[in-house]
N, C-alpha and C positions, 0 to 999 in steps of 0.2 A: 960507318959508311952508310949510304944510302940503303944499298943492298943489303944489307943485314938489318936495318930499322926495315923495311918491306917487307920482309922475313917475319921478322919478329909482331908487324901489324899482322901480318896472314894468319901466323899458329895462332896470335890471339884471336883473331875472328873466326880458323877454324875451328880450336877449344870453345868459342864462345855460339859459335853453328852445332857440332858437336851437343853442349847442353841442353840448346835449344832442341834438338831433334831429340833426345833421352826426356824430354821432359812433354813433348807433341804424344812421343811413341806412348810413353807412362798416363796422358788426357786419353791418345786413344783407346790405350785395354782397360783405363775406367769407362769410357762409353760403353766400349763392346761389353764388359763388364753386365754394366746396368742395362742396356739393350738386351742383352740372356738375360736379365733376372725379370725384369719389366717382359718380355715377350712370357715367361713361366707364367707370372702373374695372370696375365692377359689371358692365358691357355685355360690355367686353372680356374678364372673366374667365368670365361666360359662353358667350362664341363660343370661347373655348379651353376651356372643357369639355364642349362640345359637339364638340366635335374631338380632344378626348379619347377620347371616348367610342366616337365612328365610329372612330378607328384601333385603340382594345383590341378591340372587336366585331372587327374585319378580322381583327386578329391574331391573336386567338383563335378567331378561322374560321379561319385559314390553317394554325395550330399545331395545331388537332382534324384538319384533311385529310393534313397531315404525317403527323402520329400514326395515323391510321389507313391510309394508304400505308407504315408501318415495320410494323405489324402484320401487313400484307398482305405483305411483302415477306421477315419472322420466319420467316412461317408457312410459305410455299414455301420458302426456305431450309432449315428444319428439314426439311422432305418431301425436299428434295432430299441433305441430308446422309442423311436415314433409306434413302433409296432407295441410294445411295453404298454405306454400308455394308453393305446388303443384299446388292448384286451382287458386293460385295469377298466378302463371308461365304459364298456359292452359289461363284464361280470359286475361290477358296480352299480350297475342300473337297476332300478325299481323293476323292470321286467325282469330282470336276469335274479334277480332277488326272488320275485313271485314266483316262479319257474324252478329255481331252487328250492322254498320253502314247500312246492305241490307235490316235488318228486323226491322231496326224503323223508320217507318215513320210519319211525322208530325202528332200529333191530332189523331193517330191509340189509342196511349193508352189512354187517352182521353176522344176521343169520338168527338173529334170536327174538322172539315177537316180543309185543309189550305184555302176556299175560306171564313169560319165563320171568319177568321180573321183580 
């Protein structure tokens, strides 16, 4: 009869709604799913660029204090070699020669004359 072919079309479109919605609900706790794993993600890559960030800052404070402790360190350096050469350029002089050769004499530093010898 009619009424039982109508019947029988409904269970099969509720069974076949039924599926449908076991199979929506099963898509959506794969979303939610990957939505939590994808938002962890997101968190985590976060807090490591955020840690990122504070160790280049550090480093690149600690690398500008370096760099300007080599500069500090250049600079007296170079003063210290310029002063170097200076004192070599003065005691290496023909004056500073003649001035030496006038004020040492034999056994003066010593202590012992030239005739103790």
């Amino acid at each position: 009869t009619n009424f039982e072919a109508f019947i029988a079309t409904k269970t099969e479109e509720l069974h076949s709604m039924e599926k449908s919605k076991a199979e929506k609900e099963a898509e959506k706790a794969q979303s939610e799913q990957n939505l939590a794993d994808t938002q962890a993600l997101y968190d985590d890559t976060e807090e490591q660029k955020k840690a990122d960030i504070n160790f280049f800052d550090v480093t690149k404070d600690a690398c500008t204090a370096k760099h300007d402790a080599w500069e500090v360190r250049s600079s007296l350096r170079e003063e210290e070699v310029a002063g170097i050469t200076k004192a070599l350029e003065i005691l290496t002089s023909g004056a500073a020669r003649k001035l030496f050769a006038s004020s040492i004499k034999a056994g003066k530093e010593t202590g012992m004359d030239s005739r103790d010898t």
